[in-house]
C-alpha positions in Angstrom: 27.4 18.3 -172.3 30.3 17.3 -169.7 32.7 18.5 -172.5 30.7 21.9 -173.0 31.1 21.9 -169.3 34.8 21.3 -169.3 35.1 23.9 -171.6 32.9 26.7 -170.2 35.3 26.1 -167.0 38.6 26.0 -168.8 37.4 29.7 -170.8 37.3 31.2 -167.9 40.1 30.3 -165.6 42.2 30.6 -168.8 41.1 34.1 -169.4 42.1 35.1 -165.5 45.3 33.4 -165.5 46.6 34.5 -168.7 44.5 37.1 -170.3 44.0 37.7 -173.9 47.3 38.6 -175.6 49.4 35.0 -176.4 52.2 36.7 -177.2 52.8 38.8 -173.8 56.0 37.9 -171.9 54.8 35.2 -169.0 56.3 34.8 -165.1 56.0 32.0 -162.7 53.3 33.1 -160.3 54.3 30.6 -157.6 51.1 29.5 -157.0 50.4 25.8 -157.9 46.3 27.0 -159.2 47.6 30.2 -161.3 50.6 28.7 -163.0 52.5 31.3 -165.5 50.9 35.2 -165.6 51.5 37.9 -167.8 54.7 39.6 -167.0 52.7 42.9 -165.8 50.2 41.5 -163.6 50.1 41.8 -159.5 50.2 38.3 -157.6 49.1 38.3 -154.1 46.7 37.5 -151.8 42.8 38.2 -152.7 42.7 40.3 -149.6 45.4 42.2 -150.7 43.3 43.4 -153.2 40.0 43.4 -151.4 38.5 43.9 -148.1 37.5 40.5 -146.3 34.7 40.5 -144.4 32.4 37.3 -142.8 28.8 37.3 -141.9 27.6 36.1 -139.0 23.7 34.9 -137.7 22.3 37.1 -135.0 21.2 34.7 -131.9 18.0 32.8 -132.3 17.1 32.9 -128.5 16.4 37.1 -129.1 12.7 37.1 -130.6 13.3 41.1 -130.8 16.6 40.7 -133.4 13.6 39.2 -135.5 11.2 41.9 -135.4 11.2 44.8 -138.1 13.2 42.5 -140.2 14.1 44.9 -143.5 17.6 44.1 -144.2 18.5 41.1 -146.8 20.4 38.5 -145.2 21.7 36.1 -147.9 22.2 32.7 -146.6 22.3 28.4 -147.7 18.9 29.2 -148.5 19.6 31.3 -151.2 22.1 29.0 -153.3 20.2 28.4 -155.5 19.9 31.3 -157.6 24.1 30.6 -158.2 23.8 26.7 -158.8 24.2 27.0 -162.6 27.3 29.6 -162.6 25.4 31.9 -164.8 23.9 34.3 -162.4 26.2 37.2 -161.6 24.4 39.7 -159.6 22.1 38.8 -156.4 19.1 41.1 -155.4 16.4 39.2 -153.3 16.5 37.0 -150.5 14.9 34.3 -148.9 15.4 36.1 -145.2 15.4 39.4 -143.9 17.5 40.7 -140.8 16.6 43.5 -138.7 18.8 46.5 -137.7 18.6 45.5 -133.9 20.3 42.0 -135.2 22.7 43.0 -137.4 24.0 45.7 -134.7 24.0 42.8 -132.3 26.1 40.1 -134.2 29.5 40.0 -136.1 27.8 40.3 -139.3 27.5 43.8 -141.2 25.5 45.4 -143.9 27.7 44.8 -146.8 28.0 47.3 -150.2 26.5 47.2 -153.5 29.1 45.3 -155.7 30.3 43.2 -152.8 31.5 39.8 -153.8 30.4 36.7 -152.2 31.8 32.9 -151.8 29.9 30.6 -150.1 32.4 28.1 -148.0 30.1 25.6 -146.1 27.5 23.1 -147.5 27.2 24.2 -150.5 31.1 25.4 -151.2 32.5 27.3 -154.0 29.3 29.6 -155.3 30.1 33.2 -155.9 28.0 36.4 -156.9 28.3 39.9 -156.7 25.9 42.2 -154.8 23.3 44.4 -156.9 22.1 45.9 -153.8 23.2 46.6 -150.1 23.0 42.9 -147.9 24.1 41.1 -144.8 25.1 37.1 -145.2 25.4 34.2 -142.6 29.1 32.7 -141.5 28.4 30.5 -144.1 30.3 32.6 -146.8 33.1 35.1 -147.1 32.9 38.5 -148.9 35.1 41.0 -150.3 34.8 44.8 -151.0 36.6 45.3 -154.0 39.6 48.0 -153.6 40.2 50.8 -156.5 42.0 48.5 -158.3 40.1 45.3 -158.8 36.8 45.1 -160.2 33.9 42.8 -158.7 33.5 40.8 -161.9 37.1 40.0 -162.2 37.3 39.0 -158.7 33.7 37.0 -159.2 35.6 35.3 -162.9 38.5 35.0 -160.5 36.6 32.8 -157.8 34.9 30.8 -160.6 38.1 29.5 -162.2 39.1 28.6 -158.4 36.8 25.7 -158.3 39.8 22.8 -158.1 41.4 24.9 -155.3 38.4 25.0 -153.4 38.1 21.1 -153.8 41.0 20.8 -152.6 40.6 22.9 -149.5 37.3 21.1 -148.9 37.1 19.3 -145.2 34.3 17.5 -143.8 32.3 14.2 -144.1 28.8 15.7 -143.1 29.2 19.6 -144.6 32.2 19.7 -146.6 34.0 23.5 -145.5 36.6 26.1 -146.2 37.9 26.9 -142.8 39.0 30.7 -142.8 42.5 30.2 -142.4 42.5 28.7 -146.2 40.2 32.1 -147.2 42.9 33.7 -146.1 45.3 32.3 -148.4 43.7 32.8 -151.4 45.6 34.5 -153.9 45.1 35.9 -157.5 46.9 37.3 -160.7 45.6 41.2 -161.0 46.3 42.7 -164.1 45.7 46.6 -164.6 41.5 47.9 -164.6 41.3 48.4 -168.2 42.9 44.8 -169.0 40.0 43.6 -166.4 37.2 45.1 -168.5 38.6 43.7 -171.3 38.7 40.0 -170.1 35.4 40.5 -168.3 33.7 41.7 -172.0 35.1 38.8 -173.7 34.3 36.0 -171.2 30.7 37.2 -171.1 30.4 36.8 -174.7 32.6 33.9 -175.0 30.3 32.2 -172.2 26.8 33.4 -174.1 28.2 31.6 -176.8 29.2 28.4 -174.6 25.5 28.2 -172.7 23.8 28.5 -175.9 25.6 25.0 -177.1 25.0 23.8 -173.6 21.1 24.7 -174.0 20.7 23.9 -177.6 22.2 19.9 -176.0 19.6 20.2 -173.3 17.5 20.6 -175.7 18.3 18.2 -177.7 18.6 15.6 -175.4 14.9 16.2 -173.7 13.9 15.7 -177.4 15.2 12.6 -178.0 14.0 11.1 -174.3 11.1 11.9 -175.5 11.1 10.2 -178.7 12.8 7.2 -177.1 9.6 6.9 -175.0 7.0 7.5 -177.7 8.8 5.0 -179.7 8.7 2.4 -176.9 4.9 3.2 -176.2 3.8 3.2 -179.4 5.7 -0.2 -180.3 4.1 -2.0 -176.9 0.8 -0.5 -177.8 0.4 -2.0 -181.2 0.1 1.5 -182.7 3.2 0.4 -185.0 2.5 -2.4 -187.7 5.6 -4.9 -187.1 3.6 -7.5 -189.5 6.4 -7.0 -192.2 9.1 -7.5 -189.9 8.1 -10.2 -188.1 7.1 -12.0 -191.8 11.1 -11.4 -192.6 12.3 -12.9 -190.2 10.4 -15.7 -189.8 11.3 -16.0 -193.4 
């Protein structure tokens, strides 16, 4: 399982760093996570690439920015759909925000096909936005500009997970202060190359969680086996006479 694990991981950064042709002349990106690129892609910041935007929690003292709430507000409360990495699109949420709130804070309704990172707590989970949504400070989003797609940029995020360990700070709740966001960069290679790597990580990864379940599986069976084994042994349901005559013998 951890080497399933290992592998599931290394697919995807892999796949963002240095696509799907072997033989394409490579550069030095510069940046100590990306390594070599393909020749032809675009380094730079994610921002460069995407809009940034943070979320904010309207004030808790204003019973009236709680009223009418009908606005999804995705906060800590809600990473738990993202836990397992296999869940690319969010729709529902624990909270709702009201209008009156959201005009009267620093967070904004965010677009359909937004991307998400969550950067406190529970750092390093990403999604992409099946419907229009507000978030908490706790994570950072990006709009995806005309040339980056939102499930590159969500692949992108997932092979990140070592950088964002290393950025972590925090003994109580570990955090990616925005000043790091802000330096987060990426390899971009053209849309139609994105597509590509997209389609062939989502099958390559169907394949990979399948092993991963089958495992599960596998190893629930045998606990349970283990177990019936010891209870039937303890409960006499077993017959040990021949055994126990052998070695005596």
């Amino acid at each position: 399982l951890a080497l399933l694990a290992e592998k599931r991981q290394a697919t995807i950064s892999h796949a963002v760093t240095r696509g799907l042709d072997p033989n394409v002349p490579m550069k030095d990106s510069g940046i100590a996570w990306l390594g070599e690129v393909p020749a032809h892609w675009r380094i730079g910041k994610i921002h460069s690439f995407a809009k940034r935007e943070s979320g904010h929690t309207p004030s808790r003292h204003r019973a009236d920015y709680w009223e009418n709430c009908t606005i999804p507000w995705f906060t800590l409360a809600d990473v738990w759909q993202l836990r397992d990495g296999k869940k690319k699109y969010v729709t529902e949420t624990k909270e709702l925000v009201s209008e009156l709130g959201l005009a009267n804070s620093s967070a904004r309704l965010l677009p359909v096909n937004t991307v998400i990172l969550s950067r406190t707590a529970s750092v390093g989970y990403s999604a992409i936005m099946a419907q229009a949504m507000a978030t908490t400070q706790d994570f950072v989003n990006w709009i995806c500009r005309a040339g980056l797609s939102p499930e590159f940029l969500l692949y992108v995020l997932r092979a990140m997970k070592p950088e964002f360990d290393r950025l972590m700070t925090g003994s109580t709740h570990q955090t990616i202060y925005m000043p790091d966001i802000a330096k987060l960069a990426m390899a971009c290679p053209p849309l139609e190359e994105q597509a590509a790597i997209v389609t062939w990580l989502e099958e390559e990864l169907r394949r990979l969680d399948e092993l991963i379940e089958g495992s599960e599986r596998a190893v629930d069976l045998l606990g349970e086996r283990r177990s019936a084994l010891i209870s039937a042994a303890v409960t006499g349901q077993i017959d040990v006479r021949g055994l126990v005559d052998r070695d005596a013998a």
